[in-house]
VEXMARNU-5051 format. One record per atom (N, C-alpha, C): residue in one letter; y, x, z. Coordinates in steps of 0.02 Angstrom, whole numbers, plus 50000, padded with zeros to 5 digits. Example, Ala and Ser with C-alpha at 12.3 -4.5 7.8 and 13.67 -1.06 7.14 Angstrom:
<atoms>
A497165066050390A497755061550390A498355066050390S498885064250354S499475068450357S500025064550394
</atoms>
This chain:
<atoms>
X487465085349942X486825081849942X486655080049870X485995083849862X485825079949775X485695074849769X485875071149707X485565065649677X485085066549656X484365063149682X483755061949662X483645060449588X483525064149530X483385060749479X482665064349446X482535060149384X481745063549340X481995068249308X481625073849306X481725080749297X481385079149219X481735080449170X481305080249090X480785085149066X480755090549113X480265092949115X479685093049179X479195092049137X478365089449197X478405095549248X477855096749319X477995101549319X477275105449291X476775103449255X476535106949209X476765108849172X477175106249119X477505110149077X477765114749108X478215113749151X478535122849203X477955128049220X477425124549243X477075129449263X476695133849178X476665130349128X476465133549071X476905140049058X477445138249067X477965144049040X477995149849067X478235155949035X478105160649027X478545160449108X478395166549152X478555168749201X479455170249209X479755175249188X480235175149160X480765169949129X480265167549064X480805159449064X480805155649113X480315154249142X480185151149223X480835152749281X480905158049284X481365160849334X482165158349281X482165158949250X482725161249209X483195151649210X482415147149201X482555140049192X482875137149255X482375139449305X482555138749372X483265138649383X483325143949385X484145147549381X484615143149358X484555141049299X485115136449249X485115130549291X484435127349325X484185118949333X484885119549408X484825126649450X485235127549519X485725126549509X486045130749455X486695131949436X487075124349419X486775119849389X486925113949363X487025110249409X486505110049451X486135105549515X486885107449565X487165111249580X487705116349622X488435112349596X488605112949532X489235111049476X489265100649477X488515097449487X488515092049498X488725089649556X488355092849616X488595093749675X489175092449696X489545098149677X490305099149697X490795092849645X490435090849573X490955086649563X490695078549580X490395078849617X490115073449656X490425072049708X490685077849764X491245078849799X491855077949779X492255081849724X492885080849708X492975071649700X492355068449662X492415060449630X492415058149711X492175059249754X492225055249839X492955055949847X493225064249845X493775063849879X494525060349859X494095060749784X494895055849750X494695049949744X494275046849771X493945038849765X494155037949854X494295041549895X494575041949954X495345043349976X495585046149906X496405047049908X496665041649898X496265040049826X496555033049777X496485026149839X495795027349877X495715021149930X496515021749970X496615025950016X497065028850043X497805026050034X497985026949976X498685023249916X498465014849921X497915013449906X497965005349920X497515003849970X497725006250008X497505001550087X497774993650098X497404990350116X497494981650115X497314979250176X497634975150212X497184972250255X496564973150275X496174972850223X495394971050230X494994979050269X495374983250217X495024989050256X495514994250290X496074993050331X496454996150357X496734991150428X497194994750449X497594991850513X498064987650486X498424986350421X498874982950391X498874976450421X499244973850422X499484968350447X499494963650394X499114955650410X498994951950343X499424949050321X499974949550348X500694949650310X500974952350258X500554959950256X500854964550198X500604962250120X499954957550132X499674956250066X499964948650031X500024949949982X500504943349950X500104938749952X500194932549986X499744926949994X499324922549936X499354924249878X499214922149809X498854927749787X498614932049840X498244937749793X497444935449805X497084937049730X496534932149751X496054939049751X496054944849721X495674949549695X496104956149706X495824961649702X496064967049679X496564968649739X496904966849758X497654966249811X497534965149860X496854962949888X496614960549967X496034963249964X495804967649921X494844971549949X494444966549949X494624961449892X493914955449891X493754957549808X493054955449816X492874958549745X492914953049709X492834952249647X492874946749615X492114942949611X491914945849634X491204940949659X491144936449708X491384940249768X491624936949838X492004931049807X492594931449780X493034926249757X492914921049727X492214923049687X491924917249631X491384913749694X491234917949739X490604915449792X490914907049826X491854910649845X492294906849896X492374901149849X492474900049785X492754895649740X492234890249741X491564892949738X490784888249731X490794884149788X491234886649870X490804882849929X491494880249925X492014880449897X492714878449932X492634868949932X492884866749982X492964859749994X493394855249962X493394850449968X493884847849929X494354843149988X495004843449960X495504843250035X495434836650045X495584836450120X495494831050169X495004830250207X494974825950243X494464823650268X493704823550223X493114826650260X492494827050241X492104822950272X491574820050220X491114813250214X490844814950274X490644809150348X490444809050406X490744814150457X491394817250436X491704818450488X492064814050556X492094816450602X492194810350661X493084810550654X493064802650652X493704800750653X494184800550735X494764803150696X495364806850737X495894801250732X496124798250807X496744797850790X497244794450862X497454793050868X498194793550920X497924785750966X497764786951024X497634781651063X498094778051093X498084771451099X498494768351138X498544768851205X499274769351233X499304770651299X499354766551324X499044764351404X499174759751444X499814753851435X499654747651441X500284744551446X500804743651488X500544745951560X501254746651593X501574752851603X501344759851539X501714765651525X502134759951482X502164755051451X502684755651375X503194751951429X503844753751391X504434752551425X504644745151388X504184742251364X504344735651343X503854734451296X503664726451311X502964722551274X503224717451214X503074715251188X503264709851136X502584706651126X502634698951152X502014695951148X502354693251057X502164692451014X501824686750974X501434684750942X501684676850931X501314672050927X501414666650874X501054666950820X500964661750764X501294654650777X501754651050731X502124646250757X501524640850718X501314642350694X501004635050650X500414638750609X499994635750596X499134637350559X499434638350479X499324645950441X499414645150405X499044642250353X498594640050356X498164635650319X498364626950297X498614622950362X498634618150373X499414617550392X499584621650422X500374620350436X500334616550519X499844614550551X499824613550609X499944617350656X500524614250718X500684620150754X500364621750800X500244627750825X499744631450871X500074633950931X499554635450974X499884636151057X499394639851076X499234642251168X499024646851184X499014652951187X498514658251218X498584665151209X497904669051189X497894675651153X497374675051143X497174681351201X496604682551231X496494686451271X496434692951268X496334694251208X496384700751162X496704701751115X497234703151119X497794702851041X497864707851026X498004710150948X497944713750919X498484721950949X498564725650943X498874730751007X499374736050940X499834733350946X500364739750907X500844741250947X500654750850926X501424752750963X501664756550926X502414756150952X503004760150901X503404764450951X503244769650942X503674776250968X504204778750953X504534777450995X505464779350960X505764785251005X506544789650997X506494793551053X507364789751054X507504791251113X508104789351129X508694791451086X509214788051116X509814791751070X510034795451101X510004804651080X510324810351132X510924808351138X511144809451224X511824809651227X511894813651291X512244819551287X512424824851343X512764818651417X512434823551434X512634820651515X513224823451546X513814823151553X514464825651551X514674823151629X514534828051685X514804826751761X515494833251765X516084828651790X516654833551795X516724834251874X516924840451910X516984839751966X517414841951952X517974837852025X518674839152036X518934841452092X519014848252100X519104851552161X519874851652168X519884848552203X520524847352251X520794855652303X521314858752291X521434862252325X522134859052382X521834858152433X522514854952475X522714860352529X523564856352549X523844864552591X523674860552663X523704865652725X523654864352768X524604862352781X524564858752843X525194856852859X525324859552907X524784864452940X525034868552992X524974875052993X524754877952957X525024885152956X525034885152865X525084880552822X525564882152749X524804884552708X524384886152731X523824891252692X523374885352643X523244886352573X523164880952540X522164883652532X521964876852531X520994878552532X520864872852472X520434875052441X520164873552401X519384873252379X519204865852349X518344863552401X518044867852337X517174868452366X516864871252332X516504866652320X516034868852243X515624866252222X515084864752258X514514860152246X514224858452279X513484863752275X512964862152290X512534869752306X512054863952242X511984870752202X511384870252128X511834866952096X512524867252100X513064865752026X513204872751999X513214874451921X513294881051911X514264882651902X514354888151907X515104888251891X515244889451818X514624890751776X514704889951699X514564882651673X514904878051614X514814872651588X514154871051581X513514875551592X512874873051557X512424870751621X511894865751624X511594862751676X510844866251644X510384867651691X509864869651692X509234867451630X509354861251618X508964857951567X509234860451500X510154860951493X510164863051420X510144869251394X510184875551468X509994882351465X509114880251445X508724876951457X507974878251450X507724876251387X508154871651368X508104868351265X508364872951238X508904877851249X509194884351220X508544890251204X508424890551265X507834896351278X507494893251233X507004887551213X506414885851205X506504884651132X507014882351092X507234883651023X507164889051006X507534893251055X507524902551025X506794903551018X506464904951080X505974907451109X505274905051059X505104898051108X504434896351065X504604892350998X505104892050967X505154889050901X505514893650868X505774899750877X505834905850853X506474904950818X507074899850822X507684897250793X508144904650804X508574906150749X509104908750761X509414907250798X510194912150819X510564909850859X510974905550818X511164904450748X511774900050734X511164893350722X510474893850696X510034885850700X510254883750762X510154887650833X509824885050895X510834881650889X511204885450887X511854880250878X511754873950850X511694875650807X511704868250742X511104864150763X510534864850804X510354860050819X510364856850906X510804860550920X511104857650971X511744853150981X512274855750941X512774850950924X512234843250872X511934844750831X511694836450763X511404836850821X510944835150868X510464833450888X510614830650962X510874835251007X511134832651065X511884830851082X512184833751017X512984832551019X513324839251070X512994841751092X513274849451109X513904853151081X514364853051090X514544857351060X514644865851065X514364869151009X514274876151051X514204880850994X514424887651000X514244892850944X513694897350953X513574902050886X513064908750928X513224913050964X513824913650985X514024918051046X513794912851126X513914908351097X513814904051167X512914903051164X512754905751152X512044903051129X511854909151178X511864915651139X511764920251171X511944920851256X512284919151275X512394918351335X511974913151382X511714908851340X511344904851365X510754908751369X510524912351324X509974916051321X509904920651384X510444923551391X510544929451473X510454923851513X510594918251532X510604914651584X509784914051613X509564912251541X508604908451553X508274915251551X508394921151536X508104928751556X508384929551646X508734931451652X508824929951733X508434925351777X508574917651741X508064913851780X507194914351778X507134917051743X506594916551726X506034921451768X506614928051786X506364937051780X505984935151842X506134929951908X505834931851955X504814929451942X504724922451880X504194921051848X503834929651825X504234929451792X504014938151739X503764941351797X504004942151836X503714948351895X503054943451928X502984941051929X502684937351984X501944938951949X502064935951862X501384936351795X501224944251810X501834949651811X501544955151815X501284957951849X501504955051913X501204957851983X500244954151983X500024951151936X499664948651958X499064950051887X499514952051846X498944958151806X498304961851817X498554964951861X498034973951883X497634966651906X497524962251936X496914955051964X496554953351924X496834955551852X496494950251802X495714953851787X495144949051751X494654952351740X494384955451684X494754951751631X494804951851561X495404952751543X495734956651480X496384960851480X496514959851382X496664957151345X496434959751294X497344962651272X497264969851248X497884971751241X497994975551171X498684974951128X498894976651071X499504977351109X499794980951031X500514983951038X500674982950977X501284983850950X501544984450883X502314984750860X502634988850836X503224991150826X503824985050837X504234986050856X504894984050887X505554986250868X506074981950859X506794986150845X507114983850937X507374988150938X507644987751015X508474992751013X508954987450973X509404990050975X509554997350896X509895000950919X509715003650847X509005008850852X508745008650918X508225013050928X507565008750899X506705012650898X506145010150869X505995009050938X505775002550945X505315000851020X504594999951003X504394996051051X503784992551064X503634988651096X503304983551070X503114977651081X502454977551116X502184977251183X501754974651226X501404968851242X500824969451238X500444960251245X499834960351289X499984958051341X499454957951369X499004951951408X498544950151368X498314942951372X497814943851439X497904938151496X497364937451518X497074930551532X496634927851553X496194921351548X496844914551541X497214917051611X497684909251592X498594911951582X498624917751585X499394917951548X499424924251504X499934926051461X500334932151430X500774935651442X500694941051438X501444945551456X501614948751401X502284951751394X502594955151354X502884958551385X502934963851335X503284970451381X503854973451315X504344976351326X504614979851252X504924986351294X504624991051274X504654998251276X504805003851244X505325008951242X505345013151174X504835016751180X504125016851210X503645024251183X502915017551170X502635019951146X501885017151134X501425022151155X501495025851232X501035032851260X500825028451285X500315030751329X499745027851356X500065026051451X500595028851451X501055026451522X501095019851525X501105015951461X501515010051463X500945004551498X500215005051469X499624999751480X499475001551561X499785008751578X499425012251637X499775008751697X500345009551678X500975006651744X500904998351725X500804995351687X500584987551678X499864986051699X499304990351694X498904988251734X498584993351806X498724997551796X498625002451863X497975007351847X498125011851866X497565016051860X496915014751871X496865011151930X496165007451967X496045002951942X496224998151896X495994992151844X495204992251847X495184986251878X494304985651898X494124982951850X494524977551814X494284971751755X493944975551675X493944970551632X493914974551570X494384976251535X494584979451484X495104978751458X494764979151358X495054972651320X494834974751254X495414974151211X495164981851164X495874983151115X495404987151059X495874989451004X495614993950965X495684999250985X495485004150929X495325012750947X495875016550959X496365015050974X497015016650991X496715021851048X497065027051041X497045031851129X497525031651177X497965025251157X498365023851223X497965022151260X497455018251239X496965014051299X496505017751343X496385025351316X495755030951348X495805031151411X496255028051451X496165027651528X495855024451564X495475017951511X495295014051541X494485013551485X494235018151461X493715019451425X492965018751478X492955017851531X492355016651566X492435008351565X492785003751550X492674995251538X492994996151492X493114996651440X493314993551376X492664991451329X493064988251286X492694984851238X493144986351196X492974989751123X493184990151057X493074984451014X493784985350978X493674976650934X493204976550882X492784974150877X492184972250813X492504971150749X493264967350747X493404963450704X493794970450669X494114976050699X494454981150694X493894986250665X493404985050678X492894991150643X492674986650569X492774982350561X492474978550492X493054980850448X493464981550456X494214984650410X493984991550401X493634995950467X493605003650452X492915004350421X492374999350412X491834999850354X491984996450302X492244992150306X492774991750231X493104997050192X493375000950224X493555007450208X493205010850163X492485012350211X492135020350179X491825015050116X491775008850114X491445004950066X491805008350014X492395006350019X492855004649950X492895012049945X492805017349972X492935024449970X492325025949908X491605024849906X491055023049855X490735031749895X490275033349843X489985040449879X489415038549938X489555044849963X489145043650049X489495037050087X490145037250086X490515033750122X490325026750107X490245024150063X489875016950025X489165015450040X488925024050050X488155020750101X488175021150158X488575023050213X488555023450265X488855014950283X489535015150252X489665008050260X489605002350251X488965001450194X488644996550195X488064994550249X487864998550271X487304999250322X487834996750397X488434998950422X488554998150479X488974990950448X489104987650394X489234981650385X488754975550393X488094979150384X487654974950381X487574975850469X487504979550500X487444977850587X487964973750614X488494974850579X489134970650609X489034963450592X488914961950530X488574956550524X488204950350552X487544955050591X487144952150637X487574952450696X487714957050732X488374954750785X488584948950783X488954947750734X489414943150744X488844937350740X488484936050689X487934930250689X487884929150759X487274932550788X487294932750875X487954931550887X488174931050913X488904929550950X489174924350926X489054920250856X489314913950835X488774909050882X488224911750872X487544908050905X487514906650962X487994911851017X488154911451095X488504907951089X488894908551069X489754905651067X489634896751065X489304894751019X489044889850978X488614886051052X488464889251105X487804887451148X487274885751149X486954889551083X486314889651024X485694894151077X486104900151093X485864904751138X486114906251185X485884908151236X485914908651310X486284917851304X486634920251338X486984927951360X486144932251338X485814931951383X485054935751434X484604935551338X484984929851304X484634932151237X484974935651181X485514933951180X486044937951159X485924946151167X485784947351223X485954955251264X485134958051202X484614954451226X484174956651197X484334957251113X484374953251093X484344951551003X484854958351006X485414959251018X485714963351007X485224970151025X484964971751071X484634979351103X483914979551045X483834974351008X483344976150962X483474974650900X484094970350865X484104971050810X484674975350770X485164977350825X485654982350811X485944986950838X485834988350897X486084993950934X485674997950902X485165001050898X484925006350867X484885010050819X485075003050757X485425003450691X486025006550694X486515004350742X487165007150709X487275015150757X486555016150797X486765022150826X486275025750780X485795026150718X485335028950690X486145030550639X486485024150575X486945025150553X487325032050588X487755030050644X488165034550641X488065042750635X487345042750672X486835048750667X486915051750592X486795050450561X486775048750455X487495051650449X488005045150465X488545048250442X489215052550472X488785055950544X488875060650567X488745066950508X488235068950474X488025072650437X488345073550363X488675067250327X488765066650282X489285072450238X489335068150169X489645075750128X490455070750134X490825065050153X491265061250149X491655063950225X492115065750213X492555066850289X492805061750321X493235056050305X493285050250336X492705045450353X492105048750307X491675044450372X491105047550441X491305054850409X491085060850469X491565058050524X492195057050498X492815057150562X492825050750613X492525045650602X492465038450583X491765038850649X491365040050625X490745040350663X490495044950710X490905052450708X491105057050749X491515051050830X492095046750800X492425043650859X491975037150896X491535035250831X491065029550877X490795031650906X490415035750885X489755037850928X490015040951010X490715045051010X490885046851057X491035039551108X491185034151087X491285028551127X490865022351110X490185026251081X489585021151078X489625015751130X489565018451198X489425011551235X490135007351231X490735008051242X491185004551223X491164997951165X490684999851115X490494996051071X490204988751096X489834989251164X489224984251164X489314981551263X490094981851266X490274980151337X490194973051313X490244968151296X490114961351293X489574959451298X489034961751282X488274962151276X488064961651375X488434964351409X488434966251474X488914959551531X489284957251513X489744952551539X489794945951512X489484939151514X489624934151483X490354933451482X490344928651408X491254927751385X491384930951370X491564939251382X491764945351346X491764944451282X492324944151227X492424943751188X492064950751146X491784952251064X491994956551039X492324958650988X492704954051006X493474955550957X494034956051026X494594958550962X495324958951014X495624952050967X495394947650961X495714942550909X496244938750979X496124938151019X496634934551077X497394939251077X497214944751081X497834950351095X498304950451031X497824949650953X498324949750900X498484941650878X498304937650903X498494931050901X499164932150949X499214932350988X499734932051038X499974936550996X500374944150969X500644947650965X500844943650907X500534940450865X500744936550790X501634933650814X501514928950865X502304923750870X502784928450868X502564937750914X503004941350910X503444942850846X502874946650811X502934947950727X503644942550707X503224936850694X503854931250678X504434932050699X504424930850759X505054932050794X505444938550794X505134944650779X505534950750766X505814948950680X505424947650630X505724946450562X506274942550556X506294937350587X506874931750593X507454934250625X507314936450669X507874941250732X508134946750726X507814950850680X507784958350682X507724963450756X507254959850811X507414962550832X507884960150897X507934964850950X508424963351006X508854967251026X509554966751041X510114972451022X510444974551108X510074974951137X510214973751215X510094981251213X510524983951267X510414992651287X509704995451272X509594999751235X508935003751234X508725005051262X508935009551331X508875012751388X508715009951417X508735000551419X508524994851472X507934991351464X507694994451401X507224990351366X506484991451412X506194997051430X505804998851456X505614992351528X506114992551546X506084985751608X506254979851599X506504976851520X506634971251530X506074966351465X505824961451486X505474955451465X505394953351396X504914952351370X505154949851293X505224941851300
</atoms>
């Protein structure tokens, strides 16, 4: 595609010239026009390699982990304008002038496990002594937590002989005593250290011995851990069995160590719980047998093609396409005009949808604002950079356009999110918890069916 520029010659002057030089000029103006062309192309494709080598967060799938948290420019795809923009509005910490004040209410007085009336012995003014009560006194409380101390029950099973036929019996425990040392409550502080506070196995020790006086190692820890997976598995089935019901689905995946093999990590959020799944394949079996082929609900994820089974209700993440026009931005060329244009529709999206969200606007206006101020835009765009001289954003808009309506399932369903921000929020604690852990070293082969 040429660049439009002023030709230094009028085209009177062309038309003065001799016939021959005419043809001859022509010729050279093509030849040039052809050589600009092509190195107009070569400057896209290495302004698309070089993008390629530093992919960042901003315009890729990277994980915002990979970018060093102190990077202010250059290292995160913010320009140094953006940065100087963020520096002008930034706040100044704490609390902001007429914000509504926050803070810890007093609880009822016959929750507190003990009152302390007092009462002034004498006027400090006068030194006269004082009496009565006042009907409203001033209200402090002090929150303390007990002093841990393990609850230590020994049972003593007596094995006695019979005196008539010699045969010796011996009593059994009583029913919901376990035959291992641990009681149900300190298997569930085990789990819940590991689990939702993401503790190693030698922390979740060490703060079980300083803290409750436990005494215990990381082998014993681990065992505690098999205990609260068992108890737990018949919960796990119950969340899963009750999946394929849900109406809203929002689902991610993301790499796993599972032993010395590569797994995968499964998330599948719906309105009031989460599941996890850890699997060695990331095929499209895994979302299929977790939610069923017949999945009536929606399901929202990124452009992943594990999900293509369920491409008649999905919703593609909005927040996942602002990284892939980030892309052709920073790519410059065609790719820099195509992606400024579908940044600017994404834009208004999201505006609308802060505005719903916000309860500024009603769904029934939403649906509209959207069917006239951007659906047409970003299907005229992709049209454009369907055509273009840039291949990643031919390739890019070649896949939207094929799952155009996928784009604008929220527009159709109040609540429908258009982001997958629920699915990679939840998958985040995972992340953590795989870095700290490395990972889970339990049979490979078992992994497919067992729980994260």
């Amino acid at each position: 595609m040429s660049k439009t520029t002023t030709s230094p010659i009028s085209a009177e002057q062309l038309a003065g010239l001799p016939p021959e030089f005419r043809a001859l000029l022509q010729s050279v103006i093509e030849h040039y026009e052809r050589q600009c062309d092509e190195l107009r192309r070569q400057v896209a494709e290495l302004k698309a390699e070089l993008q390629a080598v530093r992919k960042t967060p901003q315009n890729s799938s990277l994980p915002p982990s990979t970018g060093h948290p102190h990077a202010k420019s250059g290292g995160t795809g913010e320009s140094d304008e953006a940065v100087a923009d963020a520096k002008k509005k930034k706040k100044k910490r704490g609390g902001q002038k007429g914000h509504p004040k926050h803070e810890r209410k007093l609880v009822p007085i016959e929750q507190c496990d003990e009152v302390v009336a007092l009462k002034p012995t004498e006027c400090r003014g006068c030194g006269e002594a004082l009496r009565g009560d006042d009907p409203d006194p001033l209200r402090h409380q002090v929150w303390e937590l007990p002093q841990p101390q393990p609850i230590i029950t020994e049972y003593q099973r007596h094995p006695l002989t019979c005196s008539c036929c010699g045969k010796s019996t011996c009593a059994e425990l009583p029913e919901g005593v376990p035959e291992h040392m641990s009681g149900p409550r300190l298997i569930a502080v085990t789990a819940v250290l590991m689990g939702l506070f993401r503790q190693s196995k030698s922390r979740t020790a060490l703060a079980l011995g300083a803290l409750f006086g436990v005494p215990c190692c990381p082998a014993w820890v681990v065992k505690q851990q098999q205990r609260a997976t068992v108890a737990l598995m018949p919960c796990y089935n119950e969340i899963q069995a009750a999946l394929p019901q849900a109406d809203v689905v929002h689902c991610d995946e993301t790499p796993f160590k599972q032993g010395t093999a590569k797994a995968w990590i499964w998330t599948m959020v719906a309105a009031t719980f989460t599941l996890f799944k850890i699997s060695l394949t990331r095929a499209a079996a895994v979302p299929i047998a977790l939610l069923g082929r017949t999945f009536a609900g929606a399901v929202v994820t990124d452009r992943y093609a594990g999900y293509n089974a369920f491409n008649g209700r999905r919703q593609v993440c909005w927040a996942h396409l602002k990284r892939d026009f980030q892309s052709l931005i920073d790519a410059g060329g065609d790719g820099e005009l195509i992606g400024n244009r579908l940044m600017s529709s994404l834009k208004e999206v999201f505006r609308l949808w802060h505005l719903y969200r916000a309860g500024r606007i009603r769904h029934d206006t939403l649906r509209k604002k959207i069917e006239r101020d951007c659906w047409s835009q970003v299907y005229d765009t992709l049209e454009d950079g369907q055509r273009c001289s840039h291949g990643p954003t031919v390739s890019l808009c070649n896949d939207l356009f094929q799952r155009f309506d996928q784009l604008w399932l929220f527009r159709e369903l109040p609540g429908l999110e258009p982001t997958n921000n629920r699915g990679e929020r939840s998958l985040r604690h995972a992340v953590i918890w795989r870095k700290t852990s490395f990972g889970t070293q339990a049979n490979p082969a078992a992994a497919s069916s067992k729980p994260y």
